[in-house]
TIVO-437187 format. One record per residue: x, y, z of N, C-alpha, C in turn; residue number from 1; residue in one letter. Coordinates in Angstrom, 2 decimals. Example, Ala and Ser with C-alpha at 12.3 -4.5 7.8 and 13.67 -1.06 7.14 Angstrom:
2
{{13.19 -5.69 7.80} {12.30 -4.50 7.80} {13.20 -3.30 7.80} 1 "a"}
{{12.85 -2.25 7.08} {13.67 -1.06 7.14} {12.90 0.03 7.87} 2 "s"}
END
This chain:
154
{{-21.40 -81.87 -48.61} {-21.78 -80.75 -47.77} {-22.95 -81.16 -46.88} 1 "x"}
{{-22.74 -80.85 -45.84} {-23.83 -81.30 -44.81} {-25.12 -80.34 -45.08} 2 "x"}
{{-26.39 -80.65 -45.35} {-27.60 -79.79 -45.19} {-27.88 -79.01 -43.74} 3 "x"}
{{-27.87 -79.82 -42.91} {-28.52 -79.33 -41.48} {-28.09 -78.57 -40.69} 4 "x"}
{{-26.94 -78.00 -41.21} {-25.94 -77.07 -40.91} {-26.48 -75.73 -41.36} 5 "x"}
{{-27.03 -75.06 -40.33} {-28.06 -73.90 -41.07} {-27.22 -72.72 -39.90} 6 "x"}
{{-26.10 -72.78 -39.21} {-25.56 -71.84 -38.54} {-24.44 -71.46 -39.13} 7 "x"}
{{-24.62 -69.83 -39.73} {-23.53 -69.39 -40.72} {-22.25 -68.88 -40.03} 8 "x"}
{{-22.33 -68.53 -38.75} {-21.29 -68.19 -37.68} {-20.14 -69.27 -37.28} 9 "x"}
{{-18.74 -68.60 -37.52} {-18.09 -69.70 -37.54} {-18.13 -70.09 -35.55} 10 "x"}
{{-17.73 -70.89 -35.23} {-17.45 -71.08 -33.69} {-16.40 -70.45 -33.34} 11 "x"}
{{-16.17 -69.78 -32.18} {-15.45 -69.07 -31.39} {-14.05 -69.46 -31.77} 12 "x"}
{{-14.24 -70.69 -31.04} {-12.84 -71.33 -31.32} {-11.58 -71.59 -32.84} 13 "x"}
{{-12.90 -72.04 -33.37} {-11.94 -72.20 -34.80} {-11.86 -70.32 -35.17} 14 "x"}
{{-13.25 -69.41 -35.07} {-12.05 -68.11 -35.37} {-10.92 -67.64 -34.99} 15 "x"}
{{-10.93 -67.85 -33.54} {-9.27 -67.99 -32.76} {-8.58 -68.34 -33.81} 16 "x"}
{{-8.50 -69.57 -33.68} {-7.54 -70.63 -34.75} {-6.72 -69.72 -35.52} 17 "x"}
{{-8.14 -69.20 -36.10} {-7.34 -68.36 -37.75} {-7.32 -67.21 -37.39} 18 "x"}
{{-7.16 -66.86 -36.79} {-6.45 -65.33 -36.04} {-5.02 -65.53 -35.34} 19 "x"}
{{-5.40 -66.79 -34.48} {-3.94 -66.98 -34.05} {-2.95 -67.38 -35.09} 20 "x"}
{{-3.18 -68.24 -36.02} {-2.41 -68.58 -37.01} {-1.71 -67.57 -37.90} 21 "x"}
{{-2.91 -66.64 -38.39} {-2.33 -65.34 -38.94} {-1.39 -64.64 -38.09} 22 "x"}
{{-1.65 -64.50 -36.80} {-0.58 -63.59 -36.35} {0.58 -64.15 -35.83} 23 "x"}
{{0.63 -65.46 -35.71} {1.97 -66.47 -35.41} {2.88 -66.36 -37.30} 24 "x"}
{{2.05 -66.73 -38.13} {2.34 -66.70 -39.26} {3.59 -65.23 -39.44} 25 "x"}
{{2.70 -64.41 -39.36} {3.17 -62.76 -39.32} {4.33 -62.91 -38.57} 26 "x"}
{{4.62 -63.07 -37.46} {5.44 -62.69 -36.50} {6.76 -63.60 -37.09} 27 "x"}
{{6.37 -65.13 -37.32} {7.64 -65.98 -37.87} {8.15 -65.66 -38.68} 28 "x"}
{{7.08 -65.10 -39.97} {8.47 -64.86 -41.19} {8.74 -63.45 -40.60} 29 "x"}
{{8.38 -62.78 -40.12} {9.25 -61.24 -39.97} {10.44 -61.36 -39.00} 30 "x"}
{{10.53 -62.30 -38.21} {11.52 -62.72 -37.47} {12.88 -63.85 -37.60} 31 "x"}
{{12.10 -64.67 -38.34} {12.84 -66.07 -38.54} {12.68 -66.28 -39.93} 32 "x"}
{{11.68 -66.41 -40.74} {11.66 -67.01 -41.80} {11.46 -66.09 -43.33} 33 "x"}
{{12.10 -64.99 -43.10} {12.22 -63.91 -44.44} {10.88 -64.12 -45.46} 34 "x"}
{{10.04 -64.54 -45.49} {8.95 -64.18 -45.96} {7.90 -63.45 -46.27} 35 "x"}
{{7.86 -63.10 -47.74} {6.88 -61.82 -47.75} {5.47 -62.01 -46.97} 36 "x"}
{{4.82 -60.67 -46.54} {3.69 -60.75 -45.47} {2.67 -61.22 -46.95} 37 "x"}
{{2.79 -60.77 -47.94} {1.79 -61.54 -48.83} {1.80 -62.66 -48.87} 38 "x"}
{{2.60 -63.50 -48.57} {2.42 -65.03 -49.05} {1.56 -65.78 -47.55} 39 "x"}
{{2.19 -64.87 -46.34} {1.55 -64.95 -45.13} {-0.08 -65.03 -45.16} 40 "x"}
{{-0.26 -63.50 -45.48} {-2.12 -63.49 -45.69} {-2.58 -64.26 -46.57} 41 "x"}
{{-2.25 -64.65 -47.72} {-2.62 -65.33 -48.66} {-2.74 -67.11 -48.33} 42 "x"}
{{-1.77 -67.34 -47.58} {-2.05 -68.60 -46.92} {-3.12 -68.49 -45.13} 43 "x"}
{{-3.30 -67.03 -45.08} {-4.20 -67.19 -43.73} {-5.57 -67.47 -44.38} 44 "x"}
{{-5.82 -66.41 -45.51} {-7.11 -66.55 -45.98} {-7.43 -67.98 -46.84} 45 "x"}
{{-6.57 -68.35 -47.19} {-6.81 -69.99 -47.48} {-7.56 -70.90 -46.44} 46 "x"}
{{-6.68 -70.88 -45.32} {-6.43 -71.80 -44.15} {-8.35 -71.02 -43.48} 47 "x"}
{{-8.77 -69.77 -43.63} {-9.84 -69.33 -42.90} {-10.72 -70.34 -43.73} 48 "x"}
{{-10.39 -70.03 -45.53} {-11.83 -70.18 -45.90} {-11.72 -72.04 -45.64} 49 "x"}
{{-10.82 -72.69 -46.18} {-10.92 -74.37 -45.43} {-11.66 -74.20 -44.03} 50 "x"}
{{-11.63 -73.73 -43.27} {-11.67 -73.83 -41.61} {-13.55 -73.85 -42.21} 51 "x"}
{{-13.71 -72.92 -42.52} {-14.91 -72.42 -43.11} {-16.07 -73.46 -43.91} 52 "x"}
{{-15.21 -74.07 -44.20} {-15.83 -75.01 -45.69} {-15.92 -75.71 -44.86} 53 "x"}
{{-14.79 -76.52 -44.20} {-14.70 -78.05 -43.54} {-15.69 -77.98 -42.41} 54 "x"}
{{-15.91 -76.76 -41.45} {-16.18 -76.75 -40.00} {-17.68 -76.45 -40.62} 55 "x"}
{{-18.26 -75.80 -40.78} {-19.62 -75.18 -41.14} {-20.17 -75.12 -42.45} 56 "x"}
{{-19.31 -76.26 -43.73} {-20.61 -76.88 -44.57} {-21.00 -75.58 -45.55} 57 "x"}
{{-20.28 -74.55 -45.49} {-20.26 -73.36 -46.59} {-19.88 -73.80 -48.16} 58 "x"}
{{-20.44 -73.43 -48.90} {-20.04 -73.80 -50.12} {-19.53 -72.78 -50.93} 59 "x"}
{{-18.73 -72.30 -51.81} {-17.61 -71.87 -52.33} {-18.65 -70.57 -52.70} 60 "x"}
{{-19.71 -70.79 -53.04} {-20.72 -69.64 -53.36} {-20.77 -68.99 -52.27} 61 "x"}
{{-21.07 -69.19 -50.90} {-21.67 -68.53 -50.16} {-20.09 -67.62 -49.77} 62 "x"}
{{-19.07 -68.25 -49.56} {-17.96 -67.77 -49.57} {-17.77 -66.89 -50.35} 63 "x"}
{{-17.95 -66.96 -51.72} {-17.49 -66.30 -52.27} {-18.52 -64.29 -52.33} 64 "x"}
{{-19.71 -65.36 -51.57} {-20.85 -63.93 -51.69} {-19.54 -62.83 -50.26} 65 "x"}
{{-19.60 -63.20 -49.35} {-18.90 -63.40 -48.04} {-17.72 -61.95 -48.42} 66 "x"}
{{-16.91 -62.65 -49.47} {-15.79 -61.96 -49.66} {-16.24 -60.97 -50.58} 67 "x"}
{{-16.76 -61.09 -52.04} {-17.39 -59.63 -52.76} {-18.04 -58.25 -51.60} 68 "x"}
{{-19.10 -58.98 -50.69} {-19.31 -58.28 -49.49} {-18.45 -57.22 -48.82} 69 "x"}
{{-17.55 -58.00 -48.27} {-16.17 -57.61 -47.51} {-15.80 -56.44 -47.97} 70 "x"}
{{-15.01 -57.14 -49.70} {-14.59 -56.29 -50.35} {-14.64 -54.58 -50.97} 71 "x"}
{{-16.51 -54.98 -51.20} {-16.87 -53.56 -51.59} {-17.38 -52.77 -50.44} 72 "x"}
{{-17.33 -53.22 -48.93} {-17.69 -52.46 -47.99} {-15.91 -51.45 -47.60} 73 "x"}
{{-14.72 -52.18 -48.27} {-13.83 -51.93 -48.26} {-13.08 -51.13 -49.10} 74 "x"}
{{-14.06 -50.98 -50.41} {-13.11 -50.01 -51.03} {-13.25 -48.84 -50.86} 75 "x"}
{{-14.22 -48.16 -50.73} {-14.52 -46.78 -50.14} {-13.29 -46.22 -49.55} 76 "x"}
{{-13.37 -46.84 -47.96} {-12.02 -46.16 -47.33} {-10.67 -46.40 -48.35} 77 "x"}
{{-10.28 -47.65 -49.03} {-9.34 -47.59 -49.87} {-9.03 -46.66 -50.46} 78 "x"}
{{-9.94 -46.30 -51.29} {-9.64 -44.97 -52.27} {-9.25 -44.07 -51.83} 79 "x"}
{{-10.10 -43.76 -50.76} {-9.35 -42.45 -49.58} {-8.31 -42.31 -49.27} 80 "x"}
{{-7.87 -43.61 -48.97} {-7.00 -43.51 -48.30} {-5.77 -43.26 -49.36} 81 "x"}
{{-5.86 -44.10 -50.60} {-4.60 -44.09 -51.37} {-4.54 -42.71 -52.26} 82 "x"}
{{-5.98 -41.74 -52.06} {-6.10 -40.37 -52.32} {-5.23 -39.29 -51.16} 83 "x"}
{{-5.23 -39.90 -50.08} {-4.77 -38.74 -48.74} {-3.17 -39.13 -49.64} 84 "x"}
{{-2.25 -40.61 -49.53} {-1.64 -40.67 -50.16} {-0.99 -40.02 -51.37} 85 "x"}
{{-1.59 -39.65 -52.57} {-1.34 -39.09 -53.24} {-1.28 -37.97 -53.17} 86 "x"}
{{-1.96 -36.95 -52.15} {-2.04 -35.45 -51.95} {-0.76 -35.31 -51.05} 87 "x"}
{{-0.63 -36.04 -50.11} {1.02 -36.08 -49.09} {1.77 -35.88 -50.26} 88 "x"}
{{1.98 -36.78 -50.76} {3.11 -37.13 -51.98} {3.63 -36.10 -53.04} 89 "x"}
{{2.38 -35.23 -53.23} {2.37 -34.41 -54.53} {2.88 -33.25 -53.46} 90 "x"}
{{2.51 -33.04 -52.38} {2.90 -31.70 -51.28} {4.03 -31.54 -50.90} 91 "x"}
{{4.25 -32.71 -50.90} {6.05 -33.26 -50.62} {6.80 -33.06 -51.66} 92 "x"}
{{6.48 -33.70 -53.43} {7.29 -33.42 -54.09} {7.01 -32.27 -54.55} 93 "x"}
{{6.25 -31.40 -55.16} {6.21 -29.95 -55.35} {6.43 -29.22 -54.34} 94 "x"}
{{6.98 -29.22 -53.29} {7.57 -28.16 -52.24} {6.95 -27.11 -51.84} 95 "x"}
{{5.61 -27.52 -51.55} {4.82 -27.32 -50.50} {5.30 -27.42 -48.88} 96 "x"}
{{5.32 -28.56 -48.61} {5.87 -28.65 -46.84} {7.17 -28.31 -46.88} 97 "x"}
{{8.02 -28.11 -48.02} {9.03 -27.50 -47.48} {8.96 -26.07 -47.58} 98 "x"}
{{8.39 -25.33 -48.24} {7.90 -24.02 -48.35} {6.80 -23.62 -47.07} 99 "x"}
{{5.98 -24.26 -46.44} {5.32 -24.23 -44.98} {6.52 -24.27 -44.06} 100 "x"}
{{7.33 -25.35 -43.88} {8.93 -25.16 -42.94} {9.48 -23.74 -42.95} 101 "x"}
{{9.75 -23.46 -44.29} {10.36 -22.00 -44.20} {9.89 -21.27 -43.34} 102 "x"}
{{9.11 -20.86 -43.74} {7.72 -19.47 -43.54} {7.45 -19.65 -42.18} 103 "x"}
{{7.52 -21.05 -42.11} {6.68 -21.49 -40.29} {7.62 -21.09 -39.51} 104 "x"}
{{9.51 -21.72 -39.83} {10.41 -20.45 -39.26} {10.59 -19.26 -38.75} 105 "x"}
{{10.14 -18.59 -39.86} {10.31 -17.39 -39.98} {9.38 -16.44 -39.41} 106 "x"}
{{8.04 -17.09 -39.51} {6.44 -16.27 -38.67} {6.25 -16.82 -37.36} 107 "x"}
{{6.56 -17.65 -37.06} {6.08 -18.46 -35.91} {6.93 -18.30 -34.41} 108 "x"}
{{6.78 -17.84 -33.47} {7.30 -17.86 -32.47} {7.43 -19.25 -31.41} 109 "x"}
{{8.29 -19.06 -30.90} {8.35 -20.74 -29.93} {7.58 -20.83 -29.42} 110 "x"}
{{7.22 -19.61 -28.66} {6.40 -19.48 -27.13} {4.55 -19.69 -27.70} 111 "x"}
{{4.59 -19.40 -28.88} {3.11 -19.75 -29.40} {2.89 -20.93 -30.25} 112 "x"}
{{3.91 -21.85 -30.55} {3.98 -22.82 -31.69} {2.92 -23.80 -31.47} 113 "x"}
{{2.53 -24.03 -29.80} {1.57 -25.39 -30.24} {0.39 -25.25 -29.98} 114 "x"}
{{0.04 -23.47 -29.96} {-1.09 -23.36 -29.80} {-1.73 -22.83 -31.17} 115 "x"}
{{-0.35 -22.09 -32.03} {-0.64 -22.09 -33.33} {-0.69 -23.34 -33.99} 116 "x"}
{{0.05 -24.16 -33.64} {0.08 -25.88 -34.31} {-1.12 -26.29 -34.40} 117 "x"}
{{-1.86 -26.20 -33.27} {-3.46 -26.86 -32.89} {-4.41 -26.04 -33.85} 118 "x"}
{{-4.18 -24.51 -33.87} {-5.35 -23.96 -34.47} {-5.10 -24.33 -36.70} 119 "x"}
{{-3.53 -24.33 -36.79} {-3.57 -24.21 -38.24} {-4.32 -25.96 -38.26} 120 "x"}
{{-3.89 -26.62 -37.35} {-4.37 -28.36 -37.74} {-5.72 -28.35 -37.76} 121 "x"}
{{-6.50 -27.38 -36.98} {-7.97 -27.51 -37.05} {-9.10 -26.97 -38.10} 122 "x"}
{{-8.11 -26.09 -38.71} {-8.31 -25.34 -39.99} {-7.90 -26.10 -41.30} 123 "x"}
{{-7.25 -26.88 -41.38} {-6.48 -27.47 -42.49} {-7.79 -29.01 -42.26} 124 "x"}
{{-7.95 -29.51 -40.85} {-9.01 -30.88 -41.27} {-10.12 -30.43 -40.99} 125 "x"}
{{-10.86 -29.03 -40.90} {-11.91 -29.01 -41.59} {-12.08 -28.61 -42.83} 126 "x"}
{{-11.10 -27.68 -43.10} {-10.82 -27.67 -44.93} {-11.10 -29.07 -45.82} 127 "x"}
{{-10.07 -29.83 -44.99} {-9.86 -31.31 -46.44} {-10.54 -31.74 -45.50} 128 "x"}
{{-11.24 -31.90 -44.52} {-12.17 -33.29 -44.00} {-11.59 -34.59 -43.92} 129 "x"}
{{-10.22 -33.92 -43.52} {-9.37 -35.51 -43.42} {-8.40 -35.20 -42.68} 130 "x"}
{{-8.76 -35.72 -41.33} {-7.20 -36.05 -40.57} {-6.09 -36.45 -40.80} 131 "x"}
{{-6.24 -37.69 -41.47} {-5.27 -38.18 -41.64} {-4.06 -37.37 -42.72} 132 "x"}
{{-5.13 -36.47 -44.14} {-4.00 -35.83 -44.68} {-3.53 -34.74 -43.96} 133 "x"}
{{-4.14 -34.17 -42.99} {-4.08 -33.11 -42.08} {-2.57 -33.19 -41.50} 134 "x"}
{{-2.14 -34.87 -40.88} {-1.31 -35.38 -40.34} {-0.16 -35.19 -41.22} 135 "x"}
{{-0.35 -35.74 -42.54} {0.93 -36.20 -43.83} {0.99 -35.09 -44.27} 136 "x"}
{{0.43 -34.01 -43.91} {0.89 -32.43 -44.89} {1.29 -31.81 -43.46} 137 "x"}
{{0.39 -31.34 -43.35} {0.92 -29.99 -42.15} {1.27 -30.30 -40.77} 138 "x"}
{{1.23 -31.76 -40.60} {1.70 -32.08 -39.38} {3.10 -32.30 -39.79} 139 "x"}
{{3.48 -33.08 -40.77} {4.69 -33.42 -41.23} {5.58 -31.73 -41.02} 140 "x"}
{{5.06 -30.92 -41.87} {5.80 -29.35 -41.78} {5.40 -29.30 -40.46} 141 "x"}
{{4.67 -28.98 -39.76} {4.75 -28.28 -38.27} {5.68 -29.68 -37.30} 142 "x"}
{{6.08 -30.75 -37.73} {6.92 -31.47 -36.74} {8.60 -30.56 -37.05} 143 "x"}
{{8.57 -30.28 -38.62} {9.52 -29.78 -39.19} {10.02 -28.50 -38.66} 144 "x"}
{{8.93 -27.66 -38.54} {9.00 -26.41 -37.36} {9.73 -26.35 -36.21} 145 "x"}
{{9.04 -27.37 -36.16} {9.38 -27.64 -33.90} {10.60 -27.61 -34.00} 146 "x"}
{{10.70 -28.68 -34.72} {12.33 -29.52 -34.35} {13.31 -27.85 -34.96} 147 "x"}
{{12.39 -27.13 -35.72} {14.07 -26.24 -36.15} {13.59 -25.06 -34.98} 148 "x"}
{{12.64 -25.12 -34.31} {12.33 -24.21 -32.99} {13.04 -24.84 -31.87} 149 "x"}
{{13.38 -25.76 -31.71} {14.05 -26.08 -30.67} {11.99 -26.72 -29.72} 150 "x"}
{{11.51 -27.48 -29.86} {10.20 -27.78 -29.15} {10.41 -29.34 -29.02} 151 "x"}
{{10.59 -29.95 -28.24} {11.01 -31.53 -27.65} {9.36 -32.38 -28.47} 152 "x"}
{{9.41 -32.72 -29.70} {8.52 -33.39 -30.04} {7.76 -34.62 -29.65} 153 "x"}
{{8.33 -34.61 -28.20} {7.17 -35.74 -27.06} {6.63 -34.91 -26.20} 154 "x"}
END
């Protein structure tokens, strides 16, 4: 390992490298070479941390501080996210959004649908404080609406 190597930033270029590689990688097996995208990332993040080691003199520690880092700045949103997940899922299979479809039928007029659409969506993500489940529950039923209202969903 070289000492005098005191610049922890990889160079421009070699990050290219491993960006382009990852996404050439990606694109080949989904096109040509039937390969799971795991074996893809798993050989990008290889090929980064070599680029890493070889080009800038990092040692497996500092790497490894690098990635714990990464990681726990990452699980936060994870959880969330695989929580919005689970609340879609449970709304979907206990018949919830299909019980919102009904009703949304039945109460909802055409001529007011996307101005009621906008106000129930703005009520529902400040309730859960989450767009995104906002999207997987009641957007899912209010697309369900439209389409049985006759409303061109573009």
């Amino acid at each position: 390992m070289n000492e005098n190597r005191t610049n922890n930033k990889m160079p421009f270029g070699w990050a290219l490298f491993c960006i382009a590689f990852l996404l050439i990688s990606m694109v080949c097996s989904l096109l040509w070479l039937d390969i799971p995208i795991h074996i893809n990332l798993l050989t990008s993040i290889s090929i980064t941390l070599g680029v890493s080691w070889l080009n800038n003199g990092h040692n497996w520690k500092a790497l490894s501080d690098a990635i714990d880092y990464a990681g726990s700045i990452a699980m936060q949103p994870t959880i969330i996210m695989m929580l919005i997940g689970a609340l879609i899922a449970s709304w979907i299979a206990c018949g919830t959004v299909p019980m919102i479809i009904y009703y949304g039928l039945k109460l909802i007029s055409p001529s007011i649908f996307l101005v009621t659409a906008c106000i129930i969506c703005a009520i529902v993500a400040i309730a859960s404080g989450s767009s995104w489940s906002t999207a997987g529950t009641i957007g899912v039923a209010l697309m369900g609406i439209g389409a049985g209202l006759g409303i061109n969903p573009t």
